[in-house]
N, C-alpha and C positions, 0 to 999 in steps of 0.2 A: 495404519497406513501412512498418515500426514500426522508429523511429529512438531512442525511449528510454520511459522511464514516466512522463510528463506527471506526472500526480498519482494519487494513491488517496484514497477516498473512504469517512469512516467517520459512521458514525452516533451521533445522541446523543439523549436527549430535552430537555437541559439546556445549550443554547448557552454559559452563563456559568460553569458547572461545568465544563464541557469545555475552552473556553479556560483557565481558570487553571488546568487539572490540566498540559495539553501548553506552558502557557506556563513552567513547572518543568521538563519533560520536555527542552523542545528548549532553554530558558534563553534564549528568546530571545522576541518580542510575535509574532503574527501581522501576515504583512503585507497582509493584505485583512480587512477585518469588513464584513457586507452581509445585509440582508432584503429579501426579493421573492416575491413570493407566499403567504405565509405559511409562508419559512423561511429560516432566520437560515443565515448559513455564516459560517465562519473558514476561513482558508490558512495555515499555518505551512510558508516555504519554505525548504529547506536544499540543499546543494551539488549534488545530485544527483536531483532531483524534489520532492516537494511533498506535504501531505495536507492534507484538507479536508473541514473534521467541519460536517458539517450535520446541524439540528435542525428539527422542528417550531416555529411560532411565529405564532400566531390558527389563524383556521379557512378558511384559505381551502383553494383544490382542493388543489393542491398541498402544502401541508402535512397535508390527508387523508391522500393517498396516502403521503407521509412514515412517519405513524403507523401505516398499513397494513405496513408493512415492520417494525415491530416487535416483531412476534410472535417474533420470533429473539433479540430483547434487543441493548442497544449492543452496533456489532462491526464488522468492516473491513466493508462493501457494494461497492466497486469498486475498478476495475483501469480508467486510463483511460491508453490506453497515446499516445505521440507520434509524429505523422506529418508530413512537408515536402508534404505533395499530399494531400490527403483525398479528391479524387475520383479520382483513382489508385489511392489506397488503398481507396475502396470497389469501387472496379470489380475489385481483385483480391481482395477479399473475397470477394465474390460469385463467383468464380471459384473460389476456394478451399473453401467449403462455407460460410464462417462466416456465411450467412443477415445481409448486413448490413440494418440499416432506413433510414429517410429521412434523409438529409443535412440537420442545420438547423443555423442561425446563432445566436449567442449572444453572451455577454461578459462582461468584469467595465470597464462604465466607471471605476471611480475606478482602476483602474490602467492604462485605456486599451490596454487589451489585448480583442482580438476573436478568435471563434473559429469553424470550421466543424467538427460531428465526429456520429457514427453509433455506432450503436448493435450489437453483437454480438448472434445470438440465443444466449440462453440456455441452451438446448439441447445446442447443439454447443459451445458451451464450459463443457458440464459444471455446469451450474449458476452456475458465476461469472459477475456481471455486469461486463462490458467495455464500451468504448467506445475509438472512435479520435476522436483528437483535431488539429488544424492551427488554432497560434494563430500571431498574427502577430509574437507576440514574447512572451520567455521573464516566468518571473515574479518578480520582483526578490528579491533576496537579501538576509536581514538581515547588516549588519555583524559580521563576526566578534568572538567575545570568549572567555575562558576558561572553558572548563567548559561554551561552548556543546554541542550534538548537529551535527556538518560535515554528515552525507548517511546514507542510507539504507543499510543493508549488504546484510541482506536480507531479503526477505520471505516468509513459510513460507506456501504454500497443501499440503492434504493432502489425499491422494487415495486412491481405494481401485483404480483403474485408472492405473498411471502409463506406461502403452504409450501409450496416451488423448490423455494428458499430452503426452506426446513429438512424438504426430502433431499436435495443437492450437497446442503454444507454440512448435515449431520445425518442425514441416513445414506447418502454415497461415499462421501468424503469422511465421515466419521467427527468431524469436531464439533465438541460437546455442545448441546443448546442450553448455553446457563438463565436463559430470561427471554419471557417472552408476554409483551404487554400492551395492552392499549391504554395511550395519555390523551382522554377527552381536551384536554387542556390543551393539548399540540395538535388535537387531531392527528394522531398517527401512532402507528402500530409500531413497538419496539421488539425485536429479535436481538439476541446478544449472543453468540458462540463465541468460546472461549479456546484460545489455544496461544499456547508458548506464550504464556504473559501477556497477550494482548488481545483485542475484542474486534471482532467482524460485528458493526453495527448493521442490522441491514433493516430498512427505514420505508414503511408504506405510509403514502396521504392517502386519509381516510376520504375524504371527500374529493368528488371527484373520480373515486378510483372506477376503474374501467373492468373488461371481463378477464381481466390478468394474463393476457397472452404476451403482453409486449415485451422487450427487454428490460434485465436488469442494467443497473449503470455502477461503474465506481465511480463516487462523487468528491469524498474527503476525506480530512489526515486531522486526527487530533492529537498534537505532541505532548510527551512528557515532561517535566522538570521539574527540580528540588524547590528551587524560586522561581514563581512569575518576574519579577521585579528587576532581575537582571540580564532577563530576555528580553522583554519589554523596553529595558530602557536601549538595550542594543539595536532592538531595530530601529526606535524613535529617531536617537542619534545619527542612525544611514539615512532620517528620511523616508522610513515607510509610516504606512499610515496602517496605526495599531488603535484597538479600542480599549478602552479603559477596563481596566481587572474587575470582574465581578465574579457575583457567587453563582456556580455549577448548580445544574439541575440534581446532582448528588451530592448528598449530605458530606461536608467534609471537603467542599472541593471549592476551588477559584479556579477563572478562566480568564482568556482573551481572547478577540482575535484579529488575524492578519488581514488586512483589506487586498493587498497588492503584493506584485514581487512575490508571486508565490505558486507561480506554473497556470494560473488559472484555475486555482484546488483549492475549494475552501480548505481553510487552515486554522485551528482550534489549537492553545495552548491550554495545560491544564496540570496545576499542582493538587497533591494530594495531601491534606492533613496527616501530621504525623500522630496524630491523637486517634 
């Protein structure tokens, strides 16, 4: 049913501030800019899905309800996962529990890309908002360069029930549960589902944890690239306040991370040994 993670969806109040912070981040321009309704988006697309920060922008309906949602403050808002049959895919939604809603049609004309996709209820996925998505074609990729951000590694939602978790992202949803582990050392319980190259971390603290009824969160983004070193040194240079490259909890890996300038989304960089 769910073939990869189309895009994610974050929130901004500031369309131009957000573009130039992720246009350092990912080192690369967005490849969509657009307003409609009274809200502006940007798409910054890399190797492996896509995000797409939309803001507020006049007063229309639409951009109301935008500002309705930010009572939470800038923060990841969706999970818009990829599907080859959207009405396949919602007939087995609804069969699955995830309470799908109305099939409607959409796009982004200037990239000539159209789409059908549905909406998850809320509920049953824990509070994160989801949708499925079926576009007729993928979304163009900016040219490689040094120091760009390649793809997405992974993305941390946290949860205070990750059984929950388990029955939603891989026995509704279908994507595969490749790891699932408790780090006495972190205090916290690791889930890893695997799909289209990249990992749904989804993240329980063990102490403290409560009777698991509460909501799931999307919390964070950990990027990819060939060099830390020359991401790194690009933020440094604008001014952000970066931490020093050290070694990844997995063998084989270095990391960073971003303090600022970054939607208010923790923000993990991370290369992977080519050995």
């Amino acid at each position: 049913m769910i073939t990869a993670l189309d895009h994610i969806v974050a929130l901004s109040l500031d369309i131009d501030r957000a573009v130039d912070d992720y246009r350092l981040i990912m080192g690369a321009d967005p490849v969509f800019r657009g307003e409609s309704d009274g809200v502006a988006s940007a798409v910054f697309s890399v190797g492996n899905t896509a995000i797409e920060i939309l803001a507020p922008a006049g007063d229309g309906e639409s951009a109301a309800r935008l500002r309705q949602l930010f009572g939470a403050g800038t923060r990841l808002a969706s999970l818009v996962f990829a599907t080859v049959d959207s009405k396949e895919a919602h007939r087995l939604s609804g069969r699955k529990g995830l309470g799908p809603g109305e099939i409607i049609e959409g796009g982004q004309p200037a990239l000539d890309r159209h789409w059908t996709r549905f909406r998850l209820d809320d509920g049953v996925m824990a509070g994160v908002r989801a949708f499925v998505i079926e576009a007729d074609r993928d979304l163009p990729r900016p040219a490689a360069s040094e120091g760009c951000v390649t793809g997405l590694d992974h993305l941390v939602i946290q949860t205070p029930n990750p059984d929950r978790a388990v029955a939603n992202y891989s026995g509704r949803l279908g994507i595969r549960l490749a790891l699932d582990r408790v780090y006495p050392k972190f205090d916290t319980r690791f889930l890893f589902f695997r799909i289209g190259n990249l990992s749904l971390e989804v993240v329980q603290q063990l102490t403290g944890a409560n009777d698991g009824s509460g909501p799931d969160k999307l919390w964070g983004l950990t990027w990819a690239a060939d060099k830390l070193e020359p991401v790194g040194d690009r933020l440094a240079a604008a001014g952000r306040s970066v931490s020093d490259i050290r070694r990844g909890r997995k063998p084989g890996t270095r990391v960073f991370t971003l303090r600022d300038h970054n939607l208010d989304i923790p923000t993990l960089f991370i290369e992977h040994s080519s050995t």
